[in-house]
N, C-alpha and C positions, 0 to 999 in steps of 0.2 A: 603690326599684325600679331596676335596672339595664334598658338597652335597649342593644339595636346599634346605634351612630351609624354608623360608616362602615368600609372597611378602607381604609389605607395603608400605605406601607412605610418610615420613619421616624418615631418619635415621638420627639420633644426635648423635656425637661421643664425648663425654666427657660429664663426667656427676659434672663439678664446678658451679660455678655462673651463667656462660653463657649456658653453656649447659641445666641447670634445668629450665630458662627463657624462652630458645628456646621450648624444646621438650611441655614446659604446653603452648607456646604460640600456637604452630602446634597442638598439643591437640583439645585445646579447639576451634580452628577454624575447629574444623570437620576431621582432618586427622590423618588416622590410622599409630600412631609414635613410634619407640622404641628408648631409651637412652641408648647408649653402657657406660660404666665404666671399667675401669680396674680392679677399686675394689668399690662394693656398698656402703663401708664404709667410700669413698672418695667423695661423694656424697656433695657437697653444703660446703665443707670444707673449714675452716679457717686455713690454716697451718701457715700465718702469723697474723697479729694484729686480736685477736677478736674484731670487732666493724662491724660496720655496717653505711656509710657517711661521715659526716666531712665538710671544708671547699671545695665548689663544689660539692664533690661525695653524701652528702646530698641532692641538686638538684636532682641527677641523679636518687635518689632511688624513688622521688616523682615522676618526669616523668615517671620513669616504673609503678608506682602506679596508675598513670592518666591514662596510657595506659593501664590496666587492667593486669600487672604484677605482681610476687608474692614478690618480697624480704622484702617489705616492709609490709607487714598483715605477714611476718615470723619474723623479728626483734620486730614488734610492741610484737609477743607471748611471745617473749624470751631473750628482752632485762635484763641487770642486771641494770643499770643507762645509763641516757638520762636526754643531752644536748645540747641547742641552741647557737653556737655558734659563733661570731663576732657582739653579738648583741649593740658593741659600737661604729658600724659602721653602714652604712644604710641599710635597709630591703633588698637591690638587692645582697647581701652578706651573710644575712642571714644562716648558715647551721646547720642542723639537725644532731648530730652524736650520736648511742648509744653504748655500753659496750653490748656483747652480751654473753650471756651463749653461748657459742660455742658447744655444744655438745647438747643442749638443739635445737639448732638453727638444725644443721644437721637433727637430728633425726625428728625435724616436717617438714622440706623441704621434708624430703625421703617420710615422711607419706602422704604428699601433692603430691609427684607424683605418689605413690605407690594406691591413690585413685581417680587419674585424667581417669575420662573415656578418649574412647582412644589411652591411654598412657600406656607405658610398659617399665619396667627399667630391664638390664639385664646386666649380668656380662661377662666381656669379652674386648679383645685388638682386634682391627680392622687393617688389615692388609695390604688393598687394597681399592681403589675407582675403581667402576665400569665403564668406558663408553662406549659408543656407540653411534657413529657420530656425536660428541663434545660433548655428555649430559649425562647424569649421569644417571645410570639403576642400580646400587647396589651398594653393601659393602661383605666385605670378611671378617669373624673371622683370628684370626690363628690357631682356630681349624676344617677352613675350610666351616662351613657354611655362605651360600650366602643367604644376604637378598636383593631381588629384592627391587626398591624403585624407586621414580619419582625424589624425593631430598632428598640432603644431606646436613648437618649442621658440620662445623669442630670447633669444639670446648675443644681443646684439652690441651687449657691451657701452663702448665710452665712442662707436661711432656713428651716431644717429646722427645727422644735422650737424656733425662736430666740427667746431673749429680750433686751430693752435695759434697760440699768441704768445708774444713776449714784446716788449715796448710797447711800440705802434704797429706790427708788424702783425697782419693777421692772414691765417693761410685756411682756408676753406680742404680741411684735412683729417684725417682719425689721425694714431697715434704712429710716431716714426715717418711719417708724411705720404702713410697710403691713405686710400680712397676714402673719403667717407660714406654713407650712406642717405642718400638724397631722398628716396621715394618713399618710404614705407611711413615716415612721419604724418603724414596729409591723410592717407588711410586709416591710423589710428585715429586719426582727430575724427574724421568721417564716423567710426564707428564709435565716438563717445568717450574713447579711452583719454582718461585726464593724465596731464603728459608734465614732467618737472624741466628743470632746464639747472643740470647741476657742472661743478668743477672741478678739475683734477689737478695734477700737473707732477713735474719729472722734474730731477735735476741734470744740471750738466754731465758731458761723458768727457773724459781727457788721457791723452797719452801717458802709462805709465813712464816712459823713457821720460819725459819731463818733468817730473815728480822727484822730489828729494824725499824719499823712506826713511833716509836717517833721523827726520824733524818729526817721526812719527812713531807711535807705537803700535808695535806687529803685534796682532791676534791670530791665534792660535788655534785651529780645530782642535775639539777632544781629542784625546788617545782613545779612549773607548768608545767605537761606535753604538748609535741607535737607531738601527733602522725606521723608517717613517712606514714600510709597508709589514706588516706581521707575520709575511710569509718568507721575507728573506732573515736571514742568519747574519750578526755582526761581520764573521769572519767572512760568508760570500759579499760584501758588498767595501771592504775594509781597503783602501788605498791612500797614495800618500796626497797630502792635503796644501790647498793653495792656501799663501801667507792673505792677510787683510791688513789694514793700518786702523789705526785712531789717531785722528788731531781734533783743535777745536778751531771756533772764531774766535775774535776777539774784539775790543773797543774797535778796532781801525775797519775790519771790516762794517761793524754797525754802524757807523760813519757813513761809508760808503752808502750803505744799503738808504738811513734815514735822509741822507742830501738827495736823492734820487727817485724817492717815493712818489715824488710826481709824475716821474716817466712812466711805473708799473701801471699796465692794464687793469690790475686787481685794484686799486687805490682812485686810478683816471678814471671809474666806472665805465671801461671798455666792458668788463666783465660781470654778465646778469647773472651768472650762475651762482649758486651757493657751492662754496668749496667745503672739505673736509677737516673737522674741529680738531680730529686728533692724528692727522697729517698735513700740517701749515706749511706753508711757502714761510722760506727764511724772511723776506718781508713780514709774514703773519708776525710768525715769533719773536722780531723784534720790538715790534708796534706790540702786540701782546703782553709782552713778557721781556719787558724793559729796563729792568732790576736784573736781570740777570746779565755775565759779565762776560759769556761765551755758551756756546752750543757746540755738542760732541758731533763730529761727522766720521763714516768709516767711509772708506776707500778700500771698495772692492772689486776686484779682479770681474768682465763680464763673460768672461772663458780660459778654456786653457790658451786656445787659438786665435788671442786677439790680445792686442797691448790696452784695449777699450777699459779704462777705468771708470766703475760708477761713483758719486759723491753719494753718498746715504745720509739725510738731513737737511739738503740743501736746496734744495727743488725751487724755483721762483718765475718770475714772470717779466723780468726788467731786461730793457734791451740786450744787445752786444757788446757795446762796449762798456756798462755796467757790469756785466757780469766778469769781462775779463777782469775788470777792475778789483772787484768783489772780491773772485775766486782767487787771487793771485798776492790777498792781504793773510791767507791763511797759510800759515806754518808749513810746510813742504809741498804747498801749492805757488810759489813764487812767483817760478817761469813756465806756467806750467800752459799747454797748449790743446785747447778746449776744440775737440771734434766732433760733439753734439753740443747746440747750446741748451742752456733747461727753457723748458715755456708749458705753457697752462694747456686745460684744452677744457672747448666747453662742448655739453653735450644733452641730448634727451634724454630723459629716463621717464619711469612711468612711477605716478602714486599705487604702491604696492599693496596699500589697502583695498584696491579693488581684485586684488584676488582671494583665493581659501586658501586654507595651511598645508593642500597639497599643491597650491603655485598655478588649479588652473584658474582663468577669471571666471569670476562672480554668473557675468553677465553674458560668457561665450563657451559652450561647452566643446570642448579638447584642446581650445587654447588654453599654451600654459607659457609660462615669464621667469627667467632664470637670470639670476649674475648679475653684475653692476646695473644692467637693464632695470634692476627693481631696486636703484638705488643705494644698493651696497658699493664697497670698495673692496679692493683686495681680489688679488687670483684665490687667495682657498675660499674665501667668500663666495666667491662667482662659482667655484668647482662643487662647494657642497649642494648651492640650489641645482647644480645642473644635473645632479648624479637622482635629487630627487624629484625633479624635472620628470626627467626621462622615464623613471621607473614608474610615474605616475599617468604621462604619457599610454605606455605600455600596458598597464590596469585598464587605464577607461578604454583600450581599446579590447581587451579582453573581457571587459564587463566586470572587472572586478573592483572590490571596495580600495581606494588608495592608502599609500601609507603618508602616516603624518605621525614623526615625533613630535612629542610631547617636550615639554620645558626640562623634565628628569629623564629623559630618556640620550639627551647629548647638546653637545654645543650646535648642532645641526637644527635641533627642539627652537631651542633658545633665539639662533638667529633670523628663523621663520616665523616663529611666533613673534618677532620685535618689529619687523619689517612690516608684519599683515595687520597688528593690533593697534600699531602705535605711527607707522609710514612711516619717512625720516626726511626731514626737512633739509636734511644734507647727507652728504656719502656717509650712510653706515660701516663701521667700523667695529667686527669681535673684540671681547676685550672680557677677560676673566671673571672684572666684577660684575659684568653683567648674567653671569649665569649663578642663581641661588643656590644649585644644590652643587655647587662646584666638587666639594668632597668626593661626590660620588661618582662624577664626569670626569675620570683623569683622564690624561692619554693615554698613561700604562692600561685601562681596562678598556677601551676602547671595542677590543675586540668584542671580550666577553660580555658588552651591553649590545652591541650592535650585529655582531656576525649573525645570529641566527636571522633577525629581521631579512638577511641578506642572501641567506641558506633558503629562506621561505620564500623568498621571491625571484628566486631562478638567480643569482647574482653569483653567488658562494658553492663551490663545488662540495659535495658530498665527501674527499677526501679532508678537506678543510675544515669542515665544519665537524667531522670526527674528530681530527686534531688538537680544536681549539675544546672540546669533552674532555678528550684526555688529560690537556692543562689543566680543566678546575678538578677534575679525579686528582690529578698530582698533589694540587696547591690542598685542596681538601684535608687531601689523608695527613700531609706534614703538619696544618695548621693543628689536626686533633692531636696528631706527635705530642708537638714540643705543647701545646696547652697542659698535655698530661706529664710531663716531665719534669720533674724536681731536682732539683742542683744542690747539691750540699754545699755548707761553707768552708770546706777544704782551703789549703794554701794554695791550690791552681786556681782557685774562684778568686781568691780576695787578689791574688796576683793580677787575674785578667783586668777585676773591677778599678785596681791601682791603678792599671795602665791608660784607662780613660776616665781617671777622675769621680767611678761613679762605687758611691756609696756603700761599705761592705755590709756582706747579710749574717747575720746572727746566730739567723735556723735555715731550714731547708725553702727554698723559694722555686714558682715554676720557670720553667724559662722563657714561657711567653709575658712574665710580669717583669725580667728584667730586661726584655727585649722594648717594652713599654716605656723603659728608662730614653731621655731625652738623648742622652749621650751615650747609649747602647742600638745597636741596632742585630739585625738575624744574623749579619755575617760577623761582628764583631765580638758575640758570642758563641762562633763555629768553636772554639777551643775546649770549651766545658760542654761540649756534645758529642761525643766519642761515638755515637750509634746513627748520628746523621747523613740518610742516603742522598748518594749524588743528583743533583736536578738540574734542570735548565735555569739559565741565567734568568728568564723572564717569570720561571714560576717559584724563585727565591724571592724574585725581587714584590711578587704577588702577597707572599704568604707576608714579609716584614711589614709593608701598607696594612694589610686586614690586620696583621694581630697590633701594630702598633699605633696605628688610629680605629682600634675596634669602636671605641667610647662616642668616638665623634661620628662614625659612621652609623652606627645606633641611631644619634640622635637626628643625624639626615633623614634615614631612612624610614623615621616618624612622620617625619616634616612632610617626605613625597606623600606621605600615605594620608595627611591633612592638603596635599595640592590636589592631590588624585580624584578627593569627595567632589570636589565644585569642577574635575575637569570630566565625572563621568555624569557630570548631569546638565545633559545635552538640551540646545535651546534649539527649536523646529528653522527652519530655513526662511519660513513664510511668518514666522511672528513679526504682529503687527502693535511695533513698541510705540507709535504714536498715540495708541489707545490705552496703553496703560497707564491707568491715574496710579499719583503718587512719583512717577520716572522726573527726573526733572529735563526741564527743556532740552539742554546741550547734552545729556544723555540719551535721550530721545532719540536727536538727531547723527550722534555718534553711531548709535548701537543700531540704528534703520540705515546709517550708510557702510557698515563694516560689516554687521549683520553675523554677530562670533557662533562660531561653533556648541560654546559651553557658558557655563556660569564662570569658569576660569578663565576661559579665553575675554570674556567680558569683561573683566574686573581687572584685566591690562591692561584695557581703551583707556586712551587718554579723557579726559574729562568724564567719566566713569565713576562714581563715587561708590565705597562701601554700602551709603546709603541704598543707593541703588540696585547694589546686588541683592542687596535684601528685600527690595520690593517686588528684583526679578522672582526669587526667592518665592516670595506669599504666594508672589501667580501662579507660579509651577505648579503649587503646589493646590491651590485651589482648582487650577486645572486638571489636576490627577482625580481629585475628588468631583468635578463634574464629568469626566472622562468615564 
């Protein structure tokens, strides 16, 4: 028996990463939103690695930060240790990654939406999408209640259909072995949605107490913190930090693992899905990458309030008594006593090319598809579609144009544009080189590319967004400083220059050209700048980036402005690329099923040729002249 529960006008269907990003994004922009969950306790969940960024996904979490999202003011609460890390490389690499109390971390996410005006979080499996003459008017419990709504958010994560394996052993389950979601697969089929069938998986969890630390090597949180959110301060968020280990494997473990490749569900072809290329099951890795003579794993704590250690690296699919096997061949893993085993999971997702670069489908107006659901991987992954998920949600419901970065506008740009142009034939994974104009997408500016976006769409409060004016006023006025400042060659200059090896000056030099020096930096030079006013740590750290990769930045900032030409010359919704002679076949058939936005967005489809852009090119163009 179906009844009317209620009308609102957001419904968000999963309550992970993405889902909690979406529903406080639709929130907070005014619109009356419920979050469905299957279980409330699954709310913002780490089933796999407790952490929170990393190399790339550290970006990611900033952009949602600049854009007035939460995950990052939630890890800042409840990190255990936090790390910057690639910093032996250049700042456009930079990544932020913390150890998070996982349990700590849920419980303030849940509290954050459980006090978002607005918002309403509510238990229950959704069974149905409502429409009515292509657009979306509700949702269906499976206990029947219908909640009217203007849009919807599918956010459903890794438990569609899901199943957990390892050996022979399969469990009709999502992740940690709640519910999965039964019904709403059949519905999407019904209404056309073409559906993937992809894989994950986790590794074991094990009692610290049985762990020998001595056989290992302790990692260390910075001393200097870096906040992940830009509105906290190092020193409010600065406490004392839990240890981590490193060991590795070895021949005896790979032993183990290749005698026993016949038991793995991933190998037995138990396992239809495609799993993720650049996070393998130690199986993968071995079979993969068979020359090599061990793999590093960390061992990290999953709270303050639990002896629960995670393996980081080792994730697999091979029975119990393999793994104990397995895990007990590595260095301070001996005796060690395994209270989660690792196992796979397989699940639904959707080919993500059937939606636009604002996330809603193609083909259903207010439905819109956030987070692993669209075949990525990763919580900051899943968090940055959901924050623009929601916020896009929240436009079409006000009638307003969505927002959609662009490939230079953030790592957010980037991951949207990869998923929609190109779909991913397995779990997408952020990853530095994938973004071209990386120079100019650190994490450190994070804000100052994204905050206003965030200030103009109700996200960003008006104190904030004054704040973050004030930084570039600061970084501004110092960069014209020290550009105009000339240094003599005094005995304090060639003193400072001995001290770091860098080259003495002859005649008078500015001190943004020896700040430029490889092995000079702004603060290393604070000694030959006697008139230097005091600033925040974040707008010192601003002005040494600009002035000492001005060169490179220059030359990025060419390049966006040669991306920019072909992303502002927009192709109609309704062009009918079957008719234009000259397009070759599988371009054709590409560009009429993806159907891009621009001549840039075009020219990422896969099977897409230059050629092709060029013929898009002639037409446009010949179109404007019969126009």
């Amino acid at each position: 028996m179906m009844y009317e529960a209620e009308t609102i006008d957001v419904a968000v269907v999963g309550g992970g990463h993405a889902g909690c990003e979406a529903a406080l994004a639709a929130a907070r922009m005014g619109m009356n939103t419920v979050m469905f969950a299957i279980s409330l306790d699954s709310i913002a969940m780490m089933p796999c690695n407790p952490s929170i960024g990393g190399s790339s996904k550290g970006h990611l979490v900033r952009e949602i930060d600049a854009l007035g999202g939460q995950m990052g003011k939630t890890i800042d609460k409840t990190y255990i240790q936090t790390k910057m890390l690639n910093t032996g490389k250049g700042p456009a690499v930079y990544s932020l990654r913390a150890q998070a109390d996982k349990i700590k971390y849920q419980a303030e996410m849940k509290h954050t939406l459980e006090t978002t005006p607005n918002l309403r979080i509510r238990q229950g499996e959704i069974a149905e999408i409502l429409m009515e003459d292509g657009s979306v008017c509700g949702v269906v419990t499976t206990s029947g209640a219908i909640f009217r709504c203007k849009a919807v958010i599918l956010c459903m994560g890794t438990y569609m259909q899901s199943r957990c394996l390892y050996g022979d052993v399969i469990i009709p389950s999502g992740p940690n072995n709640l519910m999965c979601a039964t019904k709403l697969t059949q519905c999407l089929k019904e209404l056309g949605i073409r559906l993937y069938r992809f894989k994950t998986g986790t590794p074991a969890r094990m009692l610290k107490s049985s762990l020998d630390l001595e056989k290992m090597q302790p990692q260390y949180g910075d001393e200097t913190i870096v906040p992940f959110s830009f509105e906290n301060k190092p020193e409010d968020i600065k406490r004392e930090q839990a240890l981590c280990w490193l060991t590795y494997t070895n021949e005896t473990t790979h032993q183990v693992i290749r005698d026993n490749l016949h038991r793995s569900p991933l190998f037995g072809g138990m396992i239809q899905g495609t799993g993720a290329r650049y996070c393998p099951s130690i199986e993968d890795k071995v079979v993969r990458f068979a020359d090599k003579e061990r793999h590093q794993l960390f061992i990290e704590p999953e709270g303050e309030d639990t002896d629960e250690m995670y393996i980081q690296g080792m994730s697999s699919s091979l029975p119990e008594d393999v793994q104990i096997a397995m895990y007990r061949t590595v260095p301070g893993l001996e005796r060690c006593e395994i209270t989660r085993f690792a196992y796979a999971i397989e699940y639904d997702c959707i080919d993500a090319t059937q939606l636009k670069l604002s996330l809603e489908f193609k083909d259903f107006k207010g439905l819109f598809s956030a987070g692993q659901f669209n075949g990525s991987s990763g919580y900051e992954e899943a968090a940055a579609q959901g924050i623009i998920g929601g916020i896009n949600a929240a436009r079409y419901i006000q009638g307003k144009e969505p927002v959609v970065l662009q490939r230079s506008d953030g790592y957010i740009g980037v991951l949207i544009d990869d998923l929609i142009s190109k779909g991913s034939q397995e779990p997408y994974r952020m990853m530095t080189s994938r973004a071209e104009f990386r120079l100019l997408l650190r994490q450190d500016n994070a804000d100052q590319r994204l905050t206003p976006t965030g200030h103009g769409i109700g996200l960003i409060s008006e104190e904030r967004y004054l704040a973050l004016r004030e930084k570039e006023r600061l970084v501004a006025l110092e960069i014209e400083r020290v550009k105009a400042l000339t240094i003599a060659p005094n005995a304090k200059t060639l003193e400072v220059l001995a001290q770091y090896e860098s080259t003495p000056i002859k005649s008078g030099a500015k001190l943004s050209d020896l700040i430029k020096r490889p092995e000079l930096d702004y603060e290393k030079v604070s000694p030959l700048d006697g008139d230097r006013p005091t600033l925040p740590a974040d707008v010192q750290e601003q002005v040494n980036i600009q002035i000492k990769y001005e060169g490179y930045i220059g030359q990025q900032l060419k390049q966006v402005e040669q991306f920019k030409k072909l992303e502002n010359r927009l192709l109609p919704e309704d062009m009918d690329y079957m008719s234009i002679q000259g397009l070759r076949i599988e371009a054709q058939q590409k560009l009429d099923a993806i159907r891009p936005s621009s001549l840039g967005h075009a020219s990422r489809i896969t099977g897409v040729s230059p050629a092709d852009i060029s013929v898009l090119l002639i037409y446009l163009e010949q179109q404007k002249r019969r126009g």
